[in-house]
C-alpha positions as CSV (number, residue, x, y, z in Angstrom):
1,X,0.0,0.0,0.0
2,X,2.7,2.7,1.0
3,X,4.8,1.4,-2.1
4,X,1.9,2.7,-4.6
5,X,1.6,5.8,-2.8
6,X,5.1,7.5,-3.7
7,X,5.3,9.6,-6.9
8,X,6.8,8.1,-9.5
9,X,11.0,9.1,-10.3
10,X,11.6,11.5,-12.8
11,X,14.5,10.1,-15.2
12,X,16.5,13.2,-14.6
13,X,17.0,13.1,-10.5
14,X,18.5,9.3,-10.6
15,X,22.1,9.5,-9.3
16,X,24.7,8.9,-11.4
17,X,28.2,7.1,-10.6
18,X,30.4,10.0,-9.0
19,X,33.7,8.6,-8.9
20,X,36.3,8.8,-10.9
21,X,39.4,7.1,-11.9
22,X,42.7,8.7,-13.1
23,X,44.5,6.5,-14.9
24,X,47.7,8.5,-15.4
25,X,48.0,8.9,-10.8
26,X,45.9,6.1,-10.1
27,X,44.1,8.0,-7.9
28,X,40.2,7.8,-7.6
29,X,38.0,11.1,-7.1
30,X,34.5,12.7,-7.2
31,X,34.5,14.9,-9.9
32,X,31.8,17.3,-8.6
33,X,33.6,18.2,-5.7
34,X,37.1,19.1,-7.4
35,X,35.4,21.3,-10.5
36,X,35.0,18.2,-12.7
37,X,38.9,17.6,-12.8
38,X,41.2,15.6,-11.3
39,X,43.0,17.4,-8.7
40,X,46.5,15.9,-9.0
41,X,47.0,16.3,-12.8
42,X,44.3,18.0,-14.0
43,X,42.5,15.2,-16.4
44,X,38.7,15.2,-17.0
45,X,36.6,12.7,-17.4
46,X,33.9,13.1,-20.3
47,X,30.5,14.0,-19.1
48,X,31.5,14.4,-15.2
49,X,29.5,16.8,-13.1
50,X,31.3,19.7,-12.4
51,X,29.2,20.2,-9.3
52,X,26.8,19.1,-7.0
53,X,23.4,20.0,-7.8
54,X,22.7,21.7,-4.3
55,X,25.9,24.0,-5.0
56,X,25.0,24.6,-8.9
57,X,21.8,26.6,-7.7
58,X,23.3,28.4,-4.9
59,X,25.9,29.6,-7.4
60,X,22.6,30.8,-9.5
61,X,21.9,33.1,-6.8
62,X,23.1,36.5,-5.9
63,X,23.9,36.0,-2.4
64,X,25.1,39.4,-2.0
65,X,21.6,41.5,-2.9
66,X,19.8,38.7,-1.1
67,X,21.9,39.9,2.2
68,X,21.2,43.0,1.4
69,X,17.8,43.0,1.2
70,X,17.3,41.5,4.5
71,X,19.8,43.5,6.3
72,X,16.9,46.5,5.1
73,X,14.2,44.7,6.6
74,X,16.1,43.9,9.5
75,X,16.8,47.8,10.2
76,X,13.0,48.5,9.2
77,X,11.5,45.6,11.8
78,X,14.3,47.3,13.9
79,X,12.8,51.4,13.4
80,X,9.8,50.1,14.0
81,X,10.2,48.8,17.4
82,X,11.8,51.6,18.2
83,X,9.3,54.0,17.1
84,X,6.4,51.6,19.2
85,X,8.4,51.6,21.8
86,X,9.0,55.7,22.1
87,X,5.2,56.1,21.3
88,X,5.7,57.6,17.7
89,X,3.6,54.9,16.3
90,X,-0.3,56.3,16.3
91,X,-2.6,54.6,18.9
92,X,-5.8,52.3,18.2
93,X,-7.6,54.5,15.7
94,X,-5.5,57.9,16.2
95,X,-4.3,59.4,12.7
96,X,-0.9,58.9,11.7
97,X,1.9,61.8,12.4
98,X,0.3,62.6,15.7
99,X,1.9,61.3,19.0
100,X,0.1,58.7,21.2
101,X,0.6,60.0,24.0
102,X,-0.5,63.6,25.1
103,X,1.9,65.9,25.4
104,X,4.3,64.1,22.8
105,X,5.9,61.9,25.6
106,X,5.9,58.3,25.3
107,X,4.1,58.1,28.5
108,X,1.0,60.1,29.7
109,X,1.0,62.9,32.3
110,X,1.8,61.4,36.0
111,X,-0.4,63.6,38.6
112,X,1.0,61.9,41.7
């Protein structure tokens, strides 16, 4: 029952044999680890990965503008909390640019 339950395999995702065998250092390798090359002598094997498939996306992205981005809405969370916290943010259904508090103090007026 569990058996007929899994999605089938698509043809692409099977793994394929990794290693490697360099004939001229006898030495054996994974070419997706060592940019599809063998390290000692440089040789490489026809139709070897170049990389693993989890590092050929993360090369696809821009990790710079991605840090970026949320480093900005890291310091916006951050104003905000701030500006709650000081009482520059408007109250339940007070309009927006006016203080919270009377008097523009982040805490009303103490009489005693």
């Amino acid at each position: 029952m569990i058996a007929r339950l899994r999605l089938p395999r698509i043809q692409g995702l099977q793994p394929r044999p990794a290693r490697a065998f360099c004939e001229v250092d006898q030495w054996s390798f994974d070419p997706r680890y060592t940019q599809g090359r063998c390290p000692i002598c440089g040789w490489a094997p026809e139709g070897a990965a170049t990389a693993p498939r989890w590092l050929a996306v993360a090369n696809r992205l821009d990790w710079e503008m991605l840090g970026l981005l949320l480093l900005a809405d890291v310091l916006v969370m951050l104003g905000l909390i701030v500006a709650s916290a000081t009482g520059l943010m408007p109250a339940h259904g007070a309009s927006f640019g006016v203080p919270s508090a009377p008097g523009g103090v982040a805490s009303g007026v103490r009489t005693h």
